[in-house]
C-alpha positions as CSV (number, residue, x, y, z in Angstrom):
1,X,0.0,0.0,0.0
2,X,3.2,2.7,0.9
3,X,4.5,1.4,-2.6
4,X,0.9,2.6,-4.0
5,X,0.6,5.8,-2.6
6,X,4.1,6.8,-3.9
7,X,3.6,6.3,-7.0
8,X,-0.3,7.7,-7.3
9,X,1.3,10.5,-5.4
10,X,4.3,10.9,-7.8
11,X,2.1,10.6,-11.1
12,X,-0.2,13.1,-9.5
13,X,2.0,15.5,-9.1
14,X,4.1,15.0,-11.7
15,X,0.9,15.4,-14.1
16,X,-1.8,16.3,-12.0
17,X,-2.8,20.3,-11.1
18,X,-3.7,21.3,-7.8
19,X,-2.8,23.5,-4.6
20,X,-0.8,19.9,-3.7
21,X,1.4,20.0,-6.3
22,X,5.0,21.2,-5.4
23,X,4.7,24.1,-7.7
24,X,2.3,25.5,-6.2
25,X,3.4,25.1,-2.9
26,X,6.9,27.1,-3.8
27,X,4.8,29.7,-3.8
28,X,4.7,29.7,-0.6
29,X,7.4,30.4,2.8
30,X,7.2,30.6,6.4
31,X,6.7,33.9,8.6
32,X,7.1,34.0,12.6
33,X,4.0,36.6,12.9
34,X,1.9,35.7,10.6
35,X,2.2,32.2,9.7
36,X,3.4,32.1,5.7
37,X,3.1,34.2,3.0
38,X,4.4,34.8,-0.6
39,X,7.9,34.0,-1.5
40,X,9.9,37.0,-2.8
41,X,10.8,36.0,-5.7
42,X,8.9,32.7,-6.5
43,X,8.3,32.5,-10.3
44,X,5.8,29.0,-11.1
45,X,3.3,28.0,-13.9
46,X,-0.1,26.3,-12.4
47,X,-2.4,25.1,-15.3
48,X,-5.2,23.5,-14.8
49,X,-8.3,22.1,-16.9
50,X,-9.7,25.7,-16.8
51,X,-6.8,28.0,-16.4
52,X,-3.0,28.2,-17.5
53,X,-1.2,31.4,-15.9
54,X,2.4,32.4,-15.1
55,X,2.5,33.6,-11.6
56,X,5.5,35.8,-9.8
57,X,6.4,37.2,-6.7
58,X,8.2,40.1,-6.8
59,X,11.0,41.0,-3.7
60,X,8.3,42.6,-1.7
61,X,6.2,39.1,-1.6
62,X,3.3,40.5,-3.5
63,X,2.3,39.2,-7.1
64,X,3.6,41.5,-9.3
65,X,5.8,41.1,-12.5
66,X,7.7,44.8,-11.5
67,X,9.3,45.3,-8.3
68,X,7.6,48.1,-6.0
69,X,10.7,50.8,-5.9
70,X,10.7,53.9,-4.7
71,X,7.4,56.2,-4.9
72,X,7.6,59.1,-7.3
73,X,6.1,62.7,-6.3
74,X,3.2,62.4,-9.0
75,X,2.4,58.8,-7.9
76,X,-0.5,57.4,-6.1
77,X,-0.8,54.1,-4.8
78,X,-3.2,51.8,-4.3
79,X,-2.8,48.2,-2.1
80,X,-5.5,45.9,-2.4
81,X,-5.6,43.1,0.5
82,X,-7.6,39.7,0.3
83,X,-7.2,36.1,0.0
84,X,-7.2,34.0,-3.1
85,X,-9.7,36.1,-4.4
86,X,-7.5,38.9,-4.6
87,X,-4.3,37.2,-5.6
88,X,-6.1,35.3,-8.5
89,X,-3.5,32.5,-9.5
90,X,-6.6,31.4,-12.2
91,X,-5.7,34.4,-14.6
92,X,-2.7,36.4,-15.8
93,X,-1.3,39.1,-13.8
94,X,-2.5,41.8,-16.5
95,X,-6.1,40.5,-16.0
96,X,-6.8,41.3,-12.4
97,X,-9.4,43.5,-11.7
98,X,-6.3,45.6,-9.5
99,X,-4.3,45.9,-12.9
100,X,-7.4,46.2,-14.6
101,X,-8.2,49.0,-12.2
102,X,-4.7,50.7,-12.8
103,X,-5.5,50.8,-16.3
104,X,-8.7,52.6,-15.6
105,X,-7.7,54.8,-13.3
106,X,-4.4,55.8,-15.8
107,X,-6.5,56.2,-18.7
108,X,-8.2,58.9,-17.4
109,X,-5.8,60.7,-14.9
110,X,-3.6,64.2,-15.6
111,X,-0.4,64.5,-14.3
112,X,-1.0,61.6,-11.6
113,X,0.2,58.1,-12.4
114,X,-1.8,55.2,-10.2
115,X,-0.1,51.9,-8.8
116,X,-2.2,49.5,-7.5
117,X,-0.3,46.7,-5.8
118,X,-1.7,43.1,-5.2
119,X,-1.6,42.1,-1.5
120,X,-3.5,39.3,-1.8
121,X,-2.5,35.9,-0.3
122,X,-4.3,32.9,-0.7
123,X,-5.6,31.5,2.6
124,X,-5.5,34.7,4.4
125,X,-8.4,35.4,6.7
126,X,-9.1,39.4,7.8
127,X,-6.5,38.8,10.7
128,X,-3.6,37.7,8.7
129,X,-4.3,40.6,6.3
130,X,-3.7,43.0,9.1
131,X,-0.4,41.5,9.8
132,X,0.2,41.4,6.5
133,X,-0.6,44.8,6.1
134,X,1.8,46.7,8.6
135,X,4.6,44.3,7.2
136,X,4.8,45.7,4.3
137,X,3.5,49.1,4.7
138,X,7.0,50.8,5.2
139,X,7.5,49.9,1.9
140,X,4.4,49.9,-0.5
141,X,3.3,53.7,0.9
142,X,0.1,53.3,-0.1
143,X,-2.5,56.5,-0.8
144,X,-5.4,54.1,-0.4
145,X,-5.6,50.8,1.0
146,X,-8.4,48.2,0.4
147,X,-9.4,45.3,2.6
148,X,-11.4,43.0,0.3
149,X,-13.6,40.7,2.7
150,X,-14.6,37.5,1.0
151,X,-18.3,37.0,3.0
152,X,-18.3,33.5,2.2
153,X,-15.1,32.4,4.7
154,X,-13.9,35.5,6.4
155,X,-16.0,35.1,9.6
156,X,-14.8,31.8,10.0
157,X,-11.3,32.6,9.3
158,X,-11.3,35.7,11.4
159,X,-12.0,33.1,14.1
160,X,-9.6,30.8,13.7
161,X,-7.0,33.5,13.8
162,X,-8.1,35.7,16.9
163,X,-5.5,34.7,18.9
164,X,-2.9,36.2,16.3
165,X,-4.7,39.4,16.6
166,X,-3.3,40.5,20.2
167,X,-0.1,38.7,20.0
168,X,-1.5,35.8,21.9
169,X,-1.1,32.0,22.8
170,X,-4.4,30.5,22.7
171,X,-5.3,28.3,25.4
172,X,-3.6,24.9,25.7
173,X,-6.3,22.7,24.5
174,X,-7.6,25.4,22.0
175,X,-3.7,25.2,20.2
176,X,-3.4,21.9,20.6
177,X,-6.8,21.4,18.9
178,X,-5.9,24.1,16.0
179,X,-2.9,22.8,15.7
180,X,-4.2,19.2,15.0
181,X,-6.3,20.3,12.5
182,X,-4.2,23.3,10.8
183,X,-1.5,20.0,10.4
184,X,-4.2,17.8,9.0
185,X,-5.3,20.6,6.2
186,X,-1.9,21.2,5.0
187,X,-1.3,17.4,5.0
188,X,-4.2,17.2,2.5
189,X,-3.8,20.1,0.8
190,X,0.2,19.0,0.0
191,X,-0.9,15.6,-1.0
192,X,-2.6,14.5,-4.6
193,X,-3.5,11.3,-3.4
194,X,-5.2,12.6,-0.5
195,X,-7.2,15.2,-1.9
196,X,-8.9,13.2,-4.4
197,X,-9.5,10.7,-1.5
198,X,-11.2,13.0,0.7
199,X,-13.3,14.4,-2.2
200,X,-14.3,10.7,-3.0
201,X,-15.3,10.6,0.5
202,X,-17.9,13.7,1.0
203,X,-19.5,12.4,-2.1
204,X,-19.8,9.5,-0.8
205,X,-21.0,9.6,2.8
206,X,-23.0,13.2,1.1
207,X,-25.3,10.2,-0.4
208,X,-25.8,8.1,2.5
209,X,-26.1,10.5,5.2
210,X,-29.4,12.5,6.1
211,X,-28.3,14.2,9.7
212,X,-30.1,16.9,10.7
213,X,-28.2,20.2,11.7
214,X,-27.3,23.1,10.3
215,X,-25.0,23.9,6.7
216,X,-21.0,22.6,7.1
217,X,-18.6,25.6,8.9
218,X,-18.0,26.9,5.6
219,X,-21.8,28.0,5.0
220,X,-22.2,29.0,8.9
221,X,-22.4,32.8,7.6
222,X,-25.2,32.2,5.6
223,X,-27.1,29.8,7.4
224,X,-30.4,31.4,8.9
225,X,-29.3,29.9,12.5
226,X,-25.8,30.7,12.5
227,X,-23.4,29.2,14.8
228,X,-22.0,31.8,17.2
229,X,-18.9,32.0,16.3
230,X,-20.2,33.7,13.1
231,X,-20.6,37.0,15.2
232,X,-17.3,37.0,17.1
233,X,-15.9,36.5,13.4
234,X,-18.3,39.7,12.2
235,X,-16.7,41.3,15.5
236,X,-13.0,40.0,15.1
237,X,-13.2,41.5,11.4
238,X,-14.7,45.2,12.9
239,X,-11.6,45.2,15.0
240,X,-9.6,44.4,11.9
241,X,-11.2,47.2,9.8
242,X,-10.7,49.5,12.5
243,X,-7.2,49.1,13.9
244,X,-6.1,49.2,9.6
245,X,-7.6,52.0,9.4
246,X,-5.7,54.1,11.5
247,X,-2.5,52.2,11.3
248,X,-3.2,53.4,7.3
249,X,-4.4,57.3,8.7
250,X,-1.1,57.7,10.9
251,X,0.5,56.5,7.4
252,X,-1.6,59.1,5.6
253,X,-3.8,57.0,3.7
254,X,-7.2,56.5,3.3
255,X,-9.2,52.9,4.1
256,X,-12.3,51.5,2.0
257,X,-13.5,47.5,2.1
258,X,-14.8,45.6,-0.8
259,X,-17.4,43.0,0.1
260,X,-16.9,39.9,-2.3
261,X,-19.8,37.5,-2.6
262,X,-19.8,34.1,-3.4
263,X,-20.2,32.0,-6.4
264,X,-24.0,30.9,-5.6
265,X,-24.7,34.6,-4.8
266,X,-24.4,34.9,-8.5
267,X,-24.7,32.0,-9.9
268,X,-29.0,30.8,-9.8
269,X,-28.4,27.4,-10.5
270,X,-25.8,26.3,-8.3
271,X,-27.9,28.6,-5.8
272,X,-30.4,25.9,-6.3
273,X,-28.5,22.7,-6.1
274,X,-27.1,23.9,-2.7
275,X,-29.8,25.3,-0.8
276,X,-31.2,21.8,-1.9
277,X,-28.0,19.8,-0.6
278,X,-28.7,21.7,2.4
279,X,-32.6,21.3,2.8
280,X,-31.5,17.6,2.6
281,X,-29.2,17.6,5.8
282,X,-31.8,19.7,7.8
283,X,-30.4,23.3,7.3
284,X,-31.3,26.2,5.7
285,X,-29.3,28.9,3.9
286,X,-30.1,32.7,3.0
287,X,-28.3,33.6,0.0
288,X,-27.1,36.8,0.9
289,X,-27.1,36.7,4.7
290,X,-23.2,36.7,4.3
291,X,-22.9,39.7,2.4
292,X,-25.8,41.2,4.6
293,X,-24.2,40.6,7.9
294,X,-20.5,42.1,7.5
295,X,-22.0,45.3,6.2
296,X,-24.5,45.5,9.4
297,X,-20.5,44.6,11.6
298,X,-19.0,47.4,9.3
299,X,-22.1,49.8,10.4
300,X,-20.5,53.1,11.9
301,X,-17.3,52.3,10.8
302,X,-16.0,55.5,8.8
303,X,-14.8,54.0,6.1
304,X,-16.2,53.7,2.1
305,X,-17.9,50.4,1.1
306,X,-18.0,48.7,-1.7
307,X,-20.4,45.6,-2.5
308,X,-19.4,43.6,-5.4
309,X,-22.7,41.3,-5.9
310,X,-24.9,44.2,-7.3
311,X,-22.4,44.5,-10.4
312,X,-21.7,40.7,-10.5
313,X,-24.9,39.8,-10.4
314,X,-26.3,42.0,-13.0
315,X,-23.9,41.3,-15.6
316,X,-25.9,38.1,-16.2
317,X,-26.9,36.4,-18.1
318,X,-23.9,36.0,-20.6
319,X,-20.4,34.1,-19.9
320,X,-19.5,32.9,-16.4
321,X,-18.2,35.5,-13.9
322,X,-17.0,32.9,-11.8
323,X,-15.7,29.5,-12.8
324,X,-17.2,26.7,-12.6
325,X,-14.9,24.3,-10.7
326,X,-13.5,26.9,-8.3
327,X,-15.1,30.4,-6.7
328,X,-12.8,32.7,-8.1
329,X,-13.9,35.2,-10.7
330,X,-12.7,34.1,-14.6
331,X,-11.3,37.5,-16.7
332,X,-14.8,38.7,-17.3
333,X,-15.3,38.4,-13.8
334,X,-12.5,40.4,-13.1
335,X,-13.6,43.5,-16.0
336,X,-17.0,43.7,-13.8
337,X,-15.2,44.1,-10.4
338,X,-12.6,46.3,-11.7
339,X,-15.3,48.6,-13.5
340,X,-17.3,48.6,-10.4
341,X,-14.5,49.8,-7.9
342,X,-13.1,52.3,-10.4
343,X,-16.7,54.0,-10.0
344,X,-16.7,53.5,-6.0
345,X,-13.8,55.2,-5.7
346,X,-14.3,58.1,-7.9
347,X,-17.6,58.6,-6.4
348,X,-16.9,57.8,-2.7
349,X,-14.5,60.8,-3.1
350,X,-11.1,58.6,-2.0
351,X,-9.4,59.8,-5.3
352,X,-9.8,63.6,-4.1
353,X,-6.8,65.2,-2.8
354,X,-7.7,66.6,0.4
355,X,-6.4,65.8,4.3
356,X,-6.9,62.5,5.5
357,X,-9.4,62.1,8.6
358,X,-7.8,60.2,11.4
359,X,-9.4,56.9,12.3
360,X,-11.5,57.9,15.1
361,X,-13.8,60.0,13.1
């Protein structure tokens, strides 16, 4: 059986295309405060049945194919923070909606010349994009930065990562439990073999088991019962908004979010099939109880918001926004989102030159 796994596992990777494979992975490098993050430098090809893209990581360990440098007197920069969504290994670099954005915002500009810098890291909950943030502040010197929340996970992941928050150590059984599972996940997620087990496995015990509860941890923030971690999440992520924001107003920047839905909150027929899977394990979801819920946490927070379902979901029908074996938006997806947040920040005024508020106001 050892003999097996090796070589499924070395044909898989060898051929195969997933987050496993070692490719991917060298994307990837340890940090002390934050947990990993992007490898300066890291230069890889993923492919995959609906995607081929060359990724790189310039030396500030954001996905870029210039380096940063220094900041010229007529330039204005924009950082855009997320997870996966943000980074976007599933289409070129020039495709983004931040480069996308860039072009925009050049097209159109006199005598100002915009950057907008990918800080996106795939994995990376609201906590770890706060950490993230103040790493690498010193030397992106943004003008604006942008949190970009995805409502499907962030709760959860905001969570999970609490304790990094306040410079913490959990409690004993609390690490020891996190740390069991945190090893499991990356076990998985490194291995071919495994993966394609453990997706054999939910489709197969999804057929024989009818237990009633409510939707899997992934799908507590929209569930109509939600767990309650769901609103120490929506709390944790307040605290996130808030603490970036000043740490960018004592920088002299300006703070907005971006609200990022999920696939079914666009999509009507995979809508369908999972309020359906749900209905059948004794749950219920509310398609846009996510989105709904971090902008009543956000309430009273002075900074812009920008909600990304009305444009995504209006661009329909016509060619996918998202694709269809992942969440993540294809190129078209990434035009919509890019047009959309060109138009929030003209119009929300963050553009202007004028003083920036501090934090507290």
């Amino acid at each position: 059986m050892a003999v097996e796994f090796g070589v499924f596992e070395a044909a898989l990777r060898t051929w195969g295309s997933s987050e496993a494979a070692p490719a991917f992975q060298g994307l990837f490098a340890n940090d002390p405060v934050i947990g990993y993050r992007l490898k300066p430098g890291a230069r890889i090809r993923f492919a995959t049945a609906e995607f081929d893209t060359e990724i790189a990581i310039n030396a500030t360990g954001v996905r870029d194919d210039e380096e940063i440098g220094p900041k010229a007197s007529n330039e204005r920069r924009i950082l855009i923070l997320g997870d996966s969504l943000v980074l976007s290994v599933q289409v070129p670099f020039r495709q983004t909606f931040g480069e996308l954005l860039e072009q925009r915002l050049n097209a159109s500009s006199q005598g100002v010349r915009y950057r907008v810098i990918n800080g996106g890291v795939q994995g990376y909950g609201p906590v770890q994009e706060l950490l993230f943030f103040r790493s690498i502040l010193p030397m992106v010197q943004p003008d604006i930065v942008v949190e970009t929340l995805f409502v499907g996970n962030d709760a959860e992941e905001a969570v999970t990562a609490e304790a990094l928050l306040d410079g913490r150590t959990p409690p004993t059984l609390e690490t020891l439990h996190q740390g069991a599972i945190t090893r499991l996940r990356r076990l998985v997620r490194r291995s071919m073999v495994l993966q394609v087990l453990r997706l054999r496995a939910v489709a197969a015990t999804g057929r024989f088991t009818r237990t009633a509860g409510p939707p899997e941890p992934p799908l507590q923030s929209y569930a109509a019962h939600p767990a309650p971690r769901i609103a120490r999440g929506l709390a944790v992520t307040r605290r996130v908004v808030e603490a970036m924001a000043a740490d960018a107003a004592v920088a002299g920047a300006r703070t907005a979010v971006v609200l990022m839905p999920a696939r079914f909150q666009v999509d009507d027929p995979d809508y369908g099939r999972l309020r359906e899977a749900v209905a059948q394990a004794g749950g219920e979801v509310r398609r846009d109880a996510a989105t709904e819920r971090f902008a009543s946490a956000l309430d009273g927070v002075p900074v812009p918001r920008f909600d990304a379902l009305p444009p995504l979901r209006s661009a329909l029908p016509g060619p996918d926004v998202f694709f269809q074996q992942t969440v993540h938006l294809t190129p078209r997806g990434h035009e919509i989102v890019a047009g959309g947040l060109e138009r929030f920040l003209r119009q929300s005024g963050l553009l202007d030159e004028r003083p920036v508020p501090s934090a507290g106001r």
